[in-house]
C-alpha positions in Angstrom: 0.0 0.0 0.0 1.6 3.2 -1.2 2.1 6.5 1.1 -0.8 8.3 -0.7 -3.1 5.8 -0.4 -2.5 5.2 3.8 -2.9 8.6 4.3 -6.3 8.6 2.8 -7.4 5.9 4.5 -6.7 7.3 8.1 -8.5 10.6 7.0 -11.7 8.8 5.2 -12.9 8.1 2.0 -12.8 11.8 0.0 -11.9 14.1 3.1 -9.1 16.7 2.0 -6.6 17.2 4.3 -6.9 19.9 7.0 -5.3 23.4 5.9 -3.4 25.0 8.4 -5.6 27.7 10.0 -3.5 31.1 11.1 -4.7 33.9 13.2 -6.0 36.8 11.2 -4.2 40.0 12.7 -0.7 38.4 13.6 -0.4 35.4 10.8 0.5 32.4 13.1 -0.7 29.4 12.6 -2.6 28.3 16.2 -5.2 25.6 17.0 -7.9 26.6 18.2 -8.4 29.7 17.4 -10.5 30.9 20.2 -12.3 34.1 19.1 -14.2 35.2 16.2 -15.5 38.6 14.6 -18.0 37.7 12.1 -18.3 40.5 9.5 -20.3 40.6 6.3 -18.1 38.8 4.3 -17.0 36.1 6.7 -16.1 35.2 10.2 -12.5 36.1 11.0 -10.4 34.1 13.7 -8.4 35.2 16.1 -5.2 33.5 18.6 -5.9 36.0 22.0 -7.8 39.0 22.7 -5.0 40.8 21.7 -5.2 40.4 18.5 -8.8 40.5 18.1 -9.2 43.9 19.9 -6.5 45.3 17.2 -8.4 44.0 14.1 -11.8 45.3 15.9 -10.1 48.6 16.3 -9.2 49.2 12.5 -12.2 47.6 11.6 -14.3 49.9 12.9 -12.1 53.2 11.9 -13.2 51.2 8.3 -9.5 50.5 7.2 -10.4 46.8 5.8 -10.5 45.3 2.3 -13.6 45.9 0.2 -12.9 42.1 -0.9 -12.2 40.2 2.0 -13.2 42.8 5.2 -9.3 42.1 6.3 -7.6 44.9 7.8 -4.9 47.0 5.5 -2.2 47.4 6.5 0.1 48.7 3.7 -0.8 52.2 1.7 -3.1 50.7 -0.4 -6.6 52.2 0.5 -8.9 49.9 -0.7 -7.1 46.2 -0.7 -5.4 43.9 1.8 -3.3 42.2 -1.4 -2.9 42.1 -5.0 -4.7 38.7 -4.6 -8.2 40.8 -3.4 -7.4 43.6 -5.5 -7.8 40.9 -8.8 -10.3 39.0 -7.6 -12.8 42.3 -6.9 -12.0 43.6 -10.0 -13.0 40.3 -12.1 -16.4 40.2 -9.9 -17.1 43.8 -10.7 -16.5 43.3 -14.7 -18.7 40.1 -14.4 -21.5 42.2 -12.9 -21.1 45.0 -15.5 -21.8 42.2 -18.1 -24.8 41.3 -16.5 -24.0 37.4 -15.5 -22.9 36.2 -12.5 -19.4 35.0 -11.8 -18.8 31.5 -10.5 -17.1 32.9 -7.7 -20.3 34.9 -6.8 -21.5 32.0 -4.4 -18.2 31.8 -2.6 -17.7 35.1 -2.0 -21.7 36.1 -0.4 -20.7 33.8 3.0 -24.0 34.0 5.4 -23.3 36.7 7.6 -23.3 35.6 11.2 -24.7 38.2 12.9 -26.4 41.5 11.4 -27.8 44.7 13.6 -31.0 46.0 13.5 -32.5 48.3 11.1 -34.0 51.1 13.2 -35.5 52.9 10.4 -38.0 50.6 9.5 -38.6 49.2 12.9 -39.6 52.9 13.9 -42.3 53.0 10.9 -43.9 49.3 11.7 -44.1 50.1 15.2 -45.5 53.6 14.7 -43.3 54.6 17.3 -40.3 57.3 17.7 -36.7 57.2 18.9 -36.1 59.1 22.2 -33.8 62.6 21.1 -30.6 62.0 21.9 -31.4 65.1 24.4 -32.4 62.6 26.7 -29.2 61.1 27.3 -26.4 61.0 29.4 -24.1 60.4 26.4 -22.3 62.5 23.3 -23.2 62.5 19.4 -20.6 60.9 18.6 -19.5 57.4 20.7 -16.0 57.2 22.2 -13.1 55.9 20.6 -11.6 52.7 22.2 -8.1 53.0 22.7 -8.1 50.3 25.5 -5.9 47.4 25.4 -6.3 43.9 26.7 -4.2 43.8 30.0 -4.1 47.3 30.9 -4.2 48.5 34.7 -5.9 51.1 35.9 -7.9 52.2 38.8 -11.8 52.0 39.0 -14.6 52.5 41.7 -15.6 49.0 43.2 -19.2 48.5 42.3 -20.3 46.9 45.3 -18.9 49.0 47.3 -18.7 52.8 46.1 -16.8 54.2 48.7 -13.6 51.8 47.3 -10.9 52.9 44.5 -9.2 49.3 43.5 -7.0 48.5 40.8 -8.8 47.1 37.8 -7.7 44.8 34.6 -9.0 45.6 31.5 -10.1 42.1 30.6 -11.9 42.7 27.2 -13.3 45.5 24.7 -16.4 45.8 23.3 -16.9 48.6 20.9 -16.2 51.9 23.8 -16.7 49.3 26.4 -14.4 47.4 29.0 -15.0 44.5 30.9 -12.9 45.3 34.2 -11.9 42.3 36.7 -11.1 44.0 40.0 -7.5 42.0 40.7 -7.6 40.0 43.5 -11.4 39.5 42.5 -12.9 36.4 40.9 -14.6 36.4 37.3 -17.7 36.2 38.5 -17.6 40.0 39.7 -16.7 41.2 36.0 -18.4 44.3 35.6 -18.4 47.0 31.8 -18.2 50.3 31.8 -17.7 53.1 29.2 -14.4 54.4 28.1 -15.5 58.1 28.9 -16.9 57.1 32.2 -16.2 59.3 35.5 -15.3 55.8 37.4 -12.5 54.9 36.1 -8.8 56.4 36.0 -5.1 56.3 35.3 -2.8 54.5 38.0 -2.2 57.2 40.4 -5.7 59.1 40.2 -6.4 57.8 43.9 -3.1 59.3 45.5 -2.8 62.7 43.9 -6.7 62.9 45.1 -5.5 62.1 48.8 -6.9 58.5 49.0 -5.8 55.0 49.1 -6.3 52.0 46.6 -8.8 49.4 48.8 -8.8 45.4 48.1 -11.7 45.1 46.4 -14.7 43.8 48.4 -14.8 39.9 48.9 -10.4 40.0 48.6 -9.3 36.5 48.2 -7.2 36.9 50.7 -5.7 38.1 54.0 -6.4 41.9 54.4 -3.0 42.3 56.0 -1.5 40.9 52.4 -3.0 43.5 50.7 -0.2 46.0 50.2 2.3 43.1 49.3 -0.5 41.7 46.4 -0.9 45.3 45.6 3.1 46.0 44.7 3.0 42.6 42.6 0.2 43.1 40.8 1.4 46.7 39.4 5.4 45.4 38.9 6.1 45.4 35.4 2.0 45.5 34.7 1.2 48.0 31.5 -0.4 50.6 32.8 -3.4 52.2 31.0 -2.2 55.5 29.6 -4.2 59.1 30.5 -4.6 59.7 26.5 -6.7 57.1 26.5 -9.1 58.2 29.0 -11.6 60.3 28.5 -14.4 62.6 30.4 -17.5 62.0 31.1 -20.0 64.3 29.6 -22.6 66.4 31.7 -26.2 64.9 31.7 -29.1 66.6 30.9 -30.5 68.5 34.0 -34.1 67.3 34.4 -36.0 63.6 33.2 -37.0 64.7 29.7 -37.9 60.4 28.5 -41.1 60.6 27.3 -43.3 56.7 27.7 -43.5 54.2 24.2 -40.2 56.4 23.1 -37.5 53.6 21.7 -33.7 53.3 23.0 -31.3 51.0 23.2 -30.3 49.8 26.6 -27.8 47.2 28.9 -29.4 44.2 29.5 -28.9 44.1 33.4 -28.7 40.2 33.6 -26.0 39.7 30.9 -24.5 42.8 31.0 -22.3 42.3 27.3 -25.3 42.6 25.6 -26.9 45.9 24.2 -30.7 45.2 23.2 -33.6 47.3 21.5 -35.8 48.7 24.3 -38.9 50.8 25.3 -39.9 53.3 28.0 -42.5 51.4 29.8 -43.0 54.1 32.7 -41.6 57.3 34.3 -41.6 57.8 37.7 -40.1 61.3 38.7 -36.0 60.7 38.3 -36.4 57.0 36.7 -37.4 55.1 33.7 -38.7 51.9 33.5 -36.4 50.0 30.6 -38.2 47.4 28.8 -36.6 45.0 26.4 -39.1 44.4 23.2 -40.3 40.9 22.6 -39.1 39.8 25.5 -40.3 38.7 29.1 -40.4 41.4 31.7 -38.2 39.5 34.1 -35.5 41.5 32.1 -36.9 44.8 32.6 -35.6 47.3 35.1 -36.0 51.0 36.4 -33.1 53.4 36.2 -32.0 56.6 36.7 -33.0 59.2 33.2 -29.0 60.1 33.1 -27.8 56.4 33.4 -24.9 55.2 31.5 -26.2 52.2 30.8 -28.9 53.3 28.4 -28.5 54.8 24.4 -29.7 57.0 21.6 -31.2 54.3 18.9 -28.5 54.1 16.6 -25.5 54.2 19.5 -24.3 50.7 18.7 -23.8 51.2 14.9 -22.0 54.1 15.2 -19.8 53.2 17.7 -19.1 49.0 16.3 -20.9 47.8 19.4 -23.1 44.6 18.4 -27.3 45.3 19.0 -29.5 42.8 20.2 -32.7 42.6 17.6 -36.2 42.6 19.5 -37.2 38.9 20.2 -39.6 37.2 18.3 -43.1 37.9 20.9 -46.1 36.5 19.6 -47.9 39.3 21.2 -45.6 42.5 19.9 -48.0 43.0 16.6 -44.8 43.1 14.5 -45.3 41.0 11.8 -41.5 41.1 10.7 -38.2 42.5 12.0 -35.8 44.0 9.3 -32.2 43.7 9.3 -29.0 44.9 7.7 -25.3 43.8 8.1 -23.3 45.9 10.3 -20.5 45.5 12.9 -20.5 42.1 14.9 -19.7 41.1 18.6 -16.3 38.6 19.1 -17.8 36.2 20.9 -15.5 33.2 22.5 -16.0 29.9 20.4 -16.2 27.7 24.1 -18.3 29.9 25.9 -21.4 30.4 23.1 -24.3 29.9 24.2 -27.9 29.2 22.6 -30.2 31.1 25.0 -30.3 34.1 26.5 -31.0 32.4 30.2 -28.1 30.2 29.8 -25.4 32.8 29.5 -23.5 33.7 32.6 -24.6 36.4 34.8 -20.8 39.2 35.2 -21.9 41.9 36.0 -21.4 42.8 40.1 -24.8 43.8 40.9 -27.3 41.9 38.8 -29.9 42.0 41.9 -32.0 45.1 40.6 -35.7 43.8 40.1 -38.3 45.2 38.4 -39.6 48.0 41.1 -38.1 51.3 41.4 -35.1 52.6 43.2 -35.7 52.2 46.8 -35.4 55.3 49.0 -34.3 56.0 52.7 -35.2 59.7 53.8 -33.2 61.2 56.8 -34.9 63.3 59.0 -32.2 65.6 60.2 -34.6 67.5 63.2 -34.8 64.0 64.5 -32.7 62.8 67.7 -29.8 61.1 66.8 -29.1 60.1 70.6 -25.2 60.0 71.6 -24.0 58.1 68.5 -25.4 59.3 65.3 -24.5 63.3 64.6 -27.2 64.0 62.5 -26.1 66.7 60.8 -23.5 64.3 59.1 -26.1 62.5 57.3 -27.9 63.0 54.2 -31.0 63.8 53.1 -32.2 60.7 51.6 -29.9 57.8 50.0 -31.3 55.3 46.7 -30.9 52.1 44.8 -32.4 50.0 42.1 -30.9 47.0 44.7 -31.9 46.0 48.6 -28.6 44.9 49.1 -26.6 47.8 47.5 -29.0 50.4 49.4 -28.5 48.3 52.6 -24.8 48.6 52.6 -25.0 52.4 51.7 -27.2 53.1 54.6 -24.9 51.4 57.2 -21.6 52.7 56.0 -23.4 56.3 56.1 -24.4 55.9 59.9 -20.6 54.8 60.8 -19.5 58.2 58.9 -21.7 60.4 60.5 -20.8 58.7 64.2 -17.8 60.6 66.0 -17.7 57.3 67.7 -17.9 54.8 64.5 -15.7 51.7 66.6 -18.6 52.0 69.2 -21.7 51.9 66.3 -19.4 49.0 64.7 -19.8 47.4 67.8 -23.7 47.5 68.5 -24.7 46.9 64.8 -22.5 43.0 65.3 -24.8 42.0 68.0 -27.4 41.9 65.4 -27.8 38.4 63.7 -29.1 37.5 60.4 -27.4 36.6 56.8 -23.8 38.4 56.1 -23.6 41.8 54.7 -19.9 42.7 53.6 -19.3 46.8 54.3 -16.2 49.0 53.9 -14.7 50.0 57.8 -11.9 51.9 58.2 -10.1 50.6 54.7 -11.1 47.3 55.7 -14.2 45.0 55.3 -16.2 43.9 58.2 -18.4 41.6 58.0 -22.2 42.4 59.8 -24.9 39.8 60.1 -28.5 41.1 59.2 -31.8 40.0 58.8 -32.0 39.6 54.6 -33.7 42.0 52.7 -35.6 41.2 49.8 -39.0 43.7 50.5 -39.6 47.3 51.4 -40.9 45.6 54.4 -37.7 43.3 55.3 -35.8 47.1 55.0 -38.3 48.8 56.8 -37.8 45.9 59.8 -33.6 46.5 59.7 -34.4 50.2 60.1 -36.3 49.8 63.1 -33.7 47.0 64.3 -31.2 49.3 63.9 -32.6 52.5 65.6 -33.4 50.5 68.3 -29.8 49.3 68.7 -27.9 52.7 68.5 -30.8 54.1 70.7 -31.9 56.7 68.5 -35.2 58.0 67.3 -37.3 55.4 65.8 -38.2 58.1 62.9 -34.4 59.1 62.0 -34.9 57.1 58.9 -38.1 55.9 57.1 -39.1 54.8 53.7 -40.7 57.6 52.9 -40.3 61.4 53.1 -41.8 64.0 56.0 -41.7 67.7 56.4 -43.9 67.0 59.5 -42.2 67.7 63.3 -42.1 64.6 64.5 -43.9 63.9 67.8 -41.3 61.3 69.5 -39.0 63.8 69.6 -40.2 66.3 71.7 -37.9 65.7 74.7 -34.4 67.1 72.3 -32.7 67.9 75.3 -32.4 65.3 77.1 -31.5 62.0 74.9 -30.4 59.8 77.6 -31.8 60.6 80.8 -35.5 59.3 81.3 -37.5 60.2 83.8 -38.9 58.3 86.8 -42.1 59.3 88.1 -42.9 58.4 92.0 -46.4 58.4 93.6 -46.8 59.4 97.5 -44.9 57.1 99.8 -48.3 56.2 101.2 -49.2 55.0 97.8 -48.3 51.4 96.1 -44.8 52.0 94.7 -45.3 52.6 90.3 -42.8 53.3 88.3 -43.1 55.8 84.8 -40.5 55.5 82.6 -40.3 57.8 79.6 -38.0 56.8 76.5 -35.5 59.3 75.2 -37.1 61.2 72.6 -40.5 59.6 73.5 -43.8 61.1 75.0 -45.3 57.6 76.2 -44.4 55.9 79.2 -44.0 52.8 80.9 -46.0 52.3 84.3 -45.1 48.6 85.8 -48.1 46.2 86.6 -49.2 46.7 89.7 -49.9 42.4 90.4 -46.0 42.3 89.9 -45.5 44.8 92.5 -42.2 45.8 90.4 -40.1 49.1 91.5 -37.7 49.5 88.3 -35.8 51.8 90.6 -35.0 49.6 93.1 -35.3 46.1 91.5 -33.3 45.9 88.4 -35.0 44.4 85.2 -32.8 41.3 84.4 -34.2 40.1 87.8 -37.8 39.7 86.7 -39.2 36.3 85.9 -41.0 34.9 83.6 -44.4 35.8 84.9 -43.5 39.3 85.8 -42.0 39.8 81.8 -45.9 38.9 81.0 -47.9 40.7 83.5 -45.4 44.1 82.3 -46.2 43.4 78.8 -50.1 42.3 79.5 -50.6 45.9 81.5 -48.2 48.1 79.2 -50.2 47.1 76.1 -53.3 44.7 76.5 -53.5 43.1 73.5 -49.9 41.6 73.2 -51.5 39.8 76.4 -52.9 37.0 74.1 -48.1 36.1 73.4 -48.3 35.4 76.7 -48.0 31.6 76.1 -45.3 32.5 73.7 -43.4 33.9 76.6 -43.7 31.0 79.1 -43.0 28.2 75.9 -39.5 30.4 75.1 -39.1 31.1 78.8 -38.4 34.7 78.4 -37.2 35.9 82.0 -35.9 39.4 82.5 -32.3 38.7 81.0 -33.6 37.4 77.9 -36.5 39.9 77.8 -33.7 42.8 77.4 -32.0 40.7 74.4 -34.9 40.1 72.2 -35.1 41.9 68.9 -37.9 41.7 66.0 -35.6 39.1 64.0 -35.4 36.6 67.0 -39.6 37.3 67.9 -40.0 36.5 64.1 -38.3 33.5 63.2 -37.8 31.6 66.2 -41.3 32.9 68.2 -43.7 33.0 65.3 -44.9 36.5 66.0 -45.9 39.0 63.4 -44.2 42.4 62.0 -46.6 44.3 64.2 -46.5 42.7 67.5 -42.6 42.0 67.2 -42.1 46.1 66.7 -44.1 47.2 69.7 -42.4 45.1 71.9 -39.3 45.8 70.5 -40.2 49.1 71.3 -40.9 48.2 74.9 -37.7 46.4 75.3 -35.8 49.6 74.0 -37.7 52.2 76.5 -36.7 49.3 79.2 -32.8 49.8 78.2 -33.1 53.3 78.2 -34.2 52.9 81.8 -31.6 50.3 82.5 -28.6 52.2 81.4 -29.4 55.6 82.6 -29.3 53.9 86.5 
């Protein structure tokens, strides 16, 4: 059996042997070539991100052979090679003789991926683009001068109040994907080229701060400055030139509802999708994604970054998302026309939009609104909160974000933040990760999903720094507010005595409160003479039975859980909830009993 004839065998009846396959930008021959940029004529391969975010770049400054869509890169304007130039030129004479060349079929490859055509999707939808007016973004989209690699310095997400050092991971048009190092992938999050979060290695310094390990560090805190000097040894840093500023938004919400955009789809945050104005409600729009579920639908500030004039992505080379195909939309077709493709990794496609993995860092936003917690500065801050310190209202799209912005605020505004650090850990509940000091500290609180799982950590928390219950709230009040009335004296509460002839009562007001406390008289309890931790089981009962009649009918609650005076003082809505069965309501008031109790407690 001849040479020839073995070879063939081994590679199957008619199967021509494999051609070497080389990277398009840098010409080396690589299996397998992980990355591809489909374009109109073709899919092109690429080696590394590298090259592909070279080729992307020329591509979209249009430097790329009319033939073949390969970048030029000698002084010929028009073609790659001789090889193109010839084979253009015998497809245009065919065409100017009115037949077809044979090469005709070879050279119209299926094009991969096209953009959508917003034109004629305006006119069958009878709808109109919102004016680019609207928008927190220029005329003209960025240029991307990135590179794959580059260091540079970028606000941590999940934690705002944290400058880290960032990698630029990959480019996307003017976007970067940015790993915080010493992160994980699964906290990639994109931002814009032009965007006010990001800066040049050094920014942080010359502003008078300090580079933070980003939130969730891999490792040791104390290792921090070590990792820090071998992460930026030898590293290339990003360049200033390539940064660039962030434009001013426009002053007021000017989104009108049913006008069209293009917008970040929150749950797979590489992808830029066709999108509506559902609603307006004062500072935010509702996004939603046409011809597709609502469960990808979010609300967002009117001067987000996140959202685009129609037309954005084919200016700028950023791949567009067409509408899905919803039975209910009334479209009866969607029209397309080629344009500027995403790279997309060959191991990591996927074939549905649920299956691809979620990178950005805060993917919790739901459907509802930003969430907002109002300060009410008159209020009594007691002796650990300086009110005037805090704000006048804080908001997010997510619990979890708002949550942690709420209780880094309170340690800012505290001239004794190691004390508030202290109280807010005898809490219990899931983990909740915050920025201390430089440093993260790690809280546990009761989850929070619902306004009404926030509005319960509020009053958890008040109760705990012994402040006015009405500090913070869910909603706004220019109203004076009636537990507050006694400003001047925040920690000293009052104890009313009857005549000595009389059987002894006690009154105890709470800082900041009007209502008292008057003990039962079956227990025969003195508060100023018998301390509270002493009381038993039955006299925690009869107090609560007189002080507020119908949280009489927990009494059997009480004796099942054997709450004696001790563990009377320790008891907080979360425990009462899910270990006691009790309500929201009922849980609060006593909470609110136990609180006036401390007051009493730690002012003898």
């Amino acid at each position: 059996m001849s040479g020839s004839s073995m070879s063939s065998k081994f590679r199957g009846p008619g199967r021509p042997p494999k051609k070497p396959v080389s990277c398009t930008w840098c010409n080396e021959v690589k299996l397998p070539l992980k990355y591809v940029f489909p374009t109109t004529n073709g899919k092109k391969e690429f080696c590394s991100e590298t090259c592909l975010a070279e080729f992307r770049k020329a591509y979209v400054k249009g430097s790329t052979c009319i033939q073949c869509n390969n970048v030029i890169r000698g002084n010929n304007r028009e073609y790659c090679s001789t090889f193109c130039m010839n084979k253009h030129q015998k497809k245009e004479a065919s065409n100017r003789l009115g037949g077809v060349g044979p090469s005709s079929s070879m050279d119209s490859s299926p094009i991969t991926f096209q953009t959508f055509d917003w034109d004629d999707y305006l006119q069958e939808t009878n709808s109109e683009a919102a004016p680019l007016s609207c928008f927190r973004q220029g005329s003209s989209p960025p240029l991307n001068d990135f590179k794959v690699g580059m260091k540079l310095e970028a606000i941590d997400p999940r934690n705002v109040t944290s400058t880290c050092i960032g990698t630029v991971i990959s480019t996307l048009g003017p976007r970067l994907r940015l790993r915080l190092d010493g992160s994980d992938n699964k906290n990639d999050f994109w931002r814009l080229v032009d965007s006010s979060e990001i800066h040049p290695i050094g920014h942080c310094e010359k502003s008078g701060g300090m580079l933070q390990p980003p939130l969730g560090f891999r490792m040791n805190a104390s290792s921090w400055p070590m990792f820090l000097l071998k992460t930026l040894n030898g590293a290339e840093m990003a360049p200033s030139k390539v940064f660039q500023r962030e434009l001013p938004g426009p002053k007021s919400n000017l989104f009108q509802v049913g006008q069209k955009l293009e917008a970040v789809d929150k749950k797979n945050p590489h992808l830029i999708c066709c999108a509506t104005v559902g609603a307006i409600k004062k500072d935010q729009i509702h996004v939603t994604f046409d011809g597709w579920k609502g469960a990808f639908d979010y609300w967002c500030r009117y001067d987000s970054r996140d959202i685009f004039p129609v037309g954005w992505c084919a200016k700028s080379g950023h791949p567009l998302q067409p509408p899905g195909q919803k039975n209910n939309t009334g479209i009866s077709r969607f029209s397309f026309k080629p344009a500027f493709a995403p790279f997309i990794p060959t191991t990591t496609v996927s074939s549905s939009v649920s299956d691809v993995v979620q990178s950005e860092a805060d993917t919790s936003a739901s459907s509802l609104p930003a969430t907002f917690i109002y300060f009410h500065r008159n209020c009594n801050g007691g002796t650990l909160i300086n009110t005037a310190l805090l704000p006048v209202s804080l908001d997010d799209v997510s619990m979890l974000t708002l949550q942690k912005k709420f209780l880094e605020q309170l340690l800012t505004a505290s001239s004794q933040p190691d004390v508030v650090m202290s109280k807010l850990q005898t809490l219990t509940g899931d983990d909740i990760d915050i920025n201390f000091k430089g440093d993260i500290q790690t809280l546990q609180l009761p989850k929070v999903n619902t306004v009404y799982d926030l509005e319960n950590m509020l009053q958890q928390v008040s109760q705990t720094l012994q402040c006015c219950p009405n500090l913070w709230a869910l909603e706004e009040s220019s109203k004076a507010c009636s537990s507050c009335e006694i400003k001047e004296t925040p920690r000293a509460p009052a104890v009313k005595r009857k005549a000595p002839e009389q059987e002894p009562a006690t009154s105890t007001t709470f800082a900041g409160s009007s209502s008292s406390l008057t003990s039962p008289p079956a227990a025969n309890i003195n508060l100023g003479k018998v301390p509270i931790q002493e009381w038993g089981i039955e006299e925690v009962i009869q107090f609560i039975e007189a002080t507020d009649p119908h949280l009489g009918v927990h009494a059997e609650l009480f004796r099942k859980h054997e709450i004696d005076g001790k563990a009377f003082l320790l008891l907080n809505s979360d425990m009462m909830m899910k270990y006691m069965g009790l309500k929201l309501g009922p849980a609060l008031k006593i909470c609110n009993l136990v609180s006036r109790l401390k007051g009493r407690r730690f002012a003898t």
